[in-house]
KOLDREN-436217 format. One line per 3 residues: their letters; for each residue x, y, z of N, C-alpha, C. Coordinates in nm, 3 decimals. Each point is the difference from the previous one (the first is absolute). Layout:
<rs>
a = X:Y:Z:X:Y:Z:X:Y:Z ~ ...
</rs>
This chain:
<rs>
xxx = 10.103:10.405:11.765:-0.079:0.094:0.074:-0.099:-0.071:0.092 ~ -0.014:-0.088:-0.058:-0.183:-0.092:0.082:0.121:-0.037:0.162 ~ 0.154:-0.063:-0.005:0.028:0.001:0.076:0.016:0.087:0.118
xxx = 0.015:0.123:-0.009:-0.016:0.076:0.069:-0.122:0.058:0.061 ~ -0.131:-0.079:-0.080:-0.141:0.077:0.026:-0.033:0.155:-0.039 ~ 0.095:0.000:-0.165:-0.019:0.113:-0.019:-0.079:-0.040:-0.153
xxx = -0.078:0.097:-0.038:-0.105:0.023:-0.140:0.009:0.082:-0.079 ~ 0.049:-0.024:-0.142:0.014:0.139:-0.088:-0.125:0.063:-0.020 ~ -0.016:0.094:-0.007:-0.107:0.093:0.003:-0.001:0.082:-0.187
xxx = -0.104:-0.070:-0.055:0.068:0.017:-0.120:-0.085:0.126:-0.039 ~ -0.106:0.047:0.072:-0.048:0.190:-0.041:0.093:0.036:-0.001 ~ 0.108:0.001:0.086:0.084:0.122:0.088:0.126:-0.028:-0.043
xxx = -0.010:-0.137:-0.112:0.161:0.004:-0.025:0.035:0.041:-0.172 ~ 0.080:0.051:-0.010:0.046:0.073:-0.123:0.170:-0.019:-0.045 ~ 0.000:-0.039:-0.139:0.145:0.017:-0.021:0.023:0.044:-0.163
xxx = 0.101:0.044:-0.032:0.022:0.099:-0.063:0.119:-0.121:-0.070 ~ 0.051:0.012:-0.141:0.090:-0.019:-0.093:0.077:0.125:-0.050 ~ 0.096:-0.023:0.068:0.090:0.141:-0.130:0.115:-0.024:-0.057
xxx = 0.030:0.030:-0.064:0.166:0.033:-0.080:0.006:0.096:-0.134 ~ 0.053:-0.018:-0.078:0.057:0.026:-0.090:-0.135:-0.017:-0.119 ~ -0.030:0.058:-0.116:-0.106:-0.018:-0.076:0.042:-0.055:-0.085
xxx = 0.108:-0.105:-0.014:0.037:-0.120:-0.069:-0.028:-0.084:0.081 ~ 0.014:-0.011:0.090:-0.031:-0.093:0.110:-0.144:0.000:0.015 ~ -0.086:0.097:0.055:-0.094:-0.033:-0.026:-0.157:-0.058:-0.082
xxx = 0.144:0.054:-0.132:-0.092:-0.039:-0.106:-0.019:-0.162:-0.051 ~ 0.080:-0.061:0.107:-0.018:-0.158:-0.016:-0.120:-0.076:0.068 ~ -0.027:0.096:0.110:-0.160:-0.020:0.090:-0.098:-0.006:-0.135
xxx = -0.093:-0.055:0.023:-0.122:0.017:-0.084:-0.130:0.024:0.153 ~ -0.025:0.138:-0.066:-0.095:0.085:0.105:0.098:0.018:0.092 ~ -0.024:0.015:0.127:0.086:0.072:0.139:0.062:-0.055:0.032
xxx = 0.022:-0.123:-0.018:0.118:-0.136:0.020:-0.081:-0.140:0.073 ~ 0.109:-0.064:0.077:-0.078:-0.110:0.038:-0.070:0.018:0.122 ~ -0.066:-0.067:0.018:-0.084:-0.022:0.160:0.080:-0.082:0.079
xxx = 0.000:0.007:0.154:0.045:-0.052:0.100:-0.106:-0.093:0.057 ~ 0.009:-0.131:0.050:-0.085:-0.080:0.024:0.071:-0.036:0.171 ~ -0.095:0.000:0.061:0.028:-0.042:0.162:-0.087:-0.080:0.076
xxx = 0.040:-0.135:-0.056:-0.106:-0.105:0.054:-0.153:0.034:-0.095 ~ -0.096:0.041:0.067:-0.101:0.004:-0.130:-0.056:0.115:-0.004 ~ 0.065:0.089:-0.004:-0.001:0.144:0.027:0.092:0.042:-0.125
xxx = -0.029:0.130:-0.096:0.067:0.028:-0.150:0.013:0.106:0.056 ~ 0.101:0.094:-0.040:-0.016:0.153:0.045:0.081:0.029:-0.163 ~ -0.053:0.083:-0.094:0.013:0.054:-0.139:0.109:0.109:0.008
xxx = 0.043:0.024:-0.076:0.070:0.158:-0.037:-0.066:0.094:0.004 ~ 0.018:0.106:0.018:-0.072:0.088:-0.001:0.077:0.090:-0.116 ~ -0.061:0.164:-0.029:0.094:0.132:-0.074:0.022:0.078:0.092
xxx = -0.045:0.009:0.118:0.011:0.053:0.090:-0.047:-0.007:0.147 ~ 0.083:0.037:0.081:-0.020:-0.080:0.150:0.044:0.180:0.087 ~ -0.012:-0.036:0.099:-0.021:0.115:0.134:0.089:-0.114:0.112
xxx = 0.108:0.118:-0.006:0.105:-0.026:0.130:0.008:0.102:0.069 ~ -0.015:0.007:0.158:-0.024:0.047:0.092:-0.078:0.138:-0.086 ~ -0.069:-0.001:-0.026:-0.050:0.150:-0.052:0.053:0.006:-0.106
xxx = 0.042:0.017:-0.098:0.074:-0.012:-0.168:-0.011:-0.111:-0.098 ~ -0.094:0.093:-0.114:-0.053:-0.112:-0.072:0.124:-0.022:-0.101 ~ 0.058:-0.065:-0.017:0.111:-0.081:-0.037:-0.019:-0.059:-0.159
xxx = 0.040:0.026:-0.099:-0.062:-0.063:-0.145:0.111:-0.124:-0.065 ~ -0.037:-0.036:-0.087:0.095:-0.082:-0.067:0.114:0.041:-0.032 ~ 0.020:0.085:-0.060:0.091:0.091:-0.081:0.074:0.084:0.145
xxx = -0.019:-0.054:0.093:0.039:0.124:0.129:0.047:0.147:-0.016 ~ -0.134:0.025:-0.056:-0.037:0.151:-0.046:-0.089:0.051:0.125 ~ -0.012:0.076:0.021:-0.088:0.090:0.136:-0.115:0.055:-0.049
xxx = -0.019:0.012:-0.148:-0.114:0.062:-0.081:-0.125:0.019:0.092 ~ -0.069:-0.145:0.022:-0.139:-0.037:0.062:0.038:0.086:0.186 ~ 0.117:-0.057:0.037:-0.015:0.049:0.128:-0.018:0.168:-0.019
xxx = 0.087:0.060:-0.066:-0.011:0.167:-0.028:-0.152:0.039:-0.026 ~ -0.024:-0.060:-0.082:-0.193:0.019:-0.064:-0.038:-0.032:0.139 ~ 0.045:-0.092:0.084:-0.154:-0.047:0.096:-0.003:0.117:0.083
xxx = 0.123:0.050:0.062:0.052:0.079:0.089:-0.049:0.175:-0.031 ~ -0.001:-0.003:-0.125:-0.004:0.150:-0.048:-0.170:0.018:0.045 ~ -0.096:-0.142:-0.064:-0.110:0.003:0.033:-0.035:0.050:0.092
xxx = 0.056:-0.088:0.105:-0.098:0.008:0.124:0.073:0.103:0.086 ~ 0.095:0.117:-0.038:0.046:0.137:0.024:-0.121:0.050:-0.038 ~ -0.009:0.000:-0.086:-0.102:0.087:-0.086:-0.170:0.010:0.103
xxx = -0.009:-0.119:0.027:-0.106:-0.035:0.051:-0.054:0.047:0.138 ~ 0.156:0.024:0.037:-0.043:0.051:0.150:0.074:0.101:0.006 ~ 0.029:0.104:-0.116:-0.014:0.136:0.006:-0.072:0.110:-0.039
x = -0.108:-0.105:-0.069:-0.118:0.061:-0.005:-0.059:0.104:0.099
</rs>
């Protein structure tokens, strides 16, 4: 990346582990971290793609809850 004059931006970067809950049950906590030069970016349980909060389990649960919310909010 440094070749290109480009910089990971590690607020803004997010990544997600999924599979199978045999599979994941070999992670200890959310899985491993990604390291990029001296920059760590962690696992997360959940991340936001283009608008859709996205979970481990790629369940929609959290996105449905966030969504129903903020319906709610501005039909007040």
């Amino acid at each position: 990346m440094t070749a290109n004059r480009l910089k990971l931006n590690t607020d803004k970067t997010e990544f997600l582990c999924t599979g199978s809950r045999r599979s994941l049950s070999q992670f200890q906590g959310l899985g491993p971290a990604l390291q990029q030069g001296a920059d760590t970016v962690t696992a997360r349980d959940q991340v936001r793609l283009l608008g859709v909060a996205i979970s481990v389990d790629l369940s929609l649960d959290r996105h449905v809850s966030v969504v129903s919310v903020m319906s709610f909010h501005w039909l007040r």
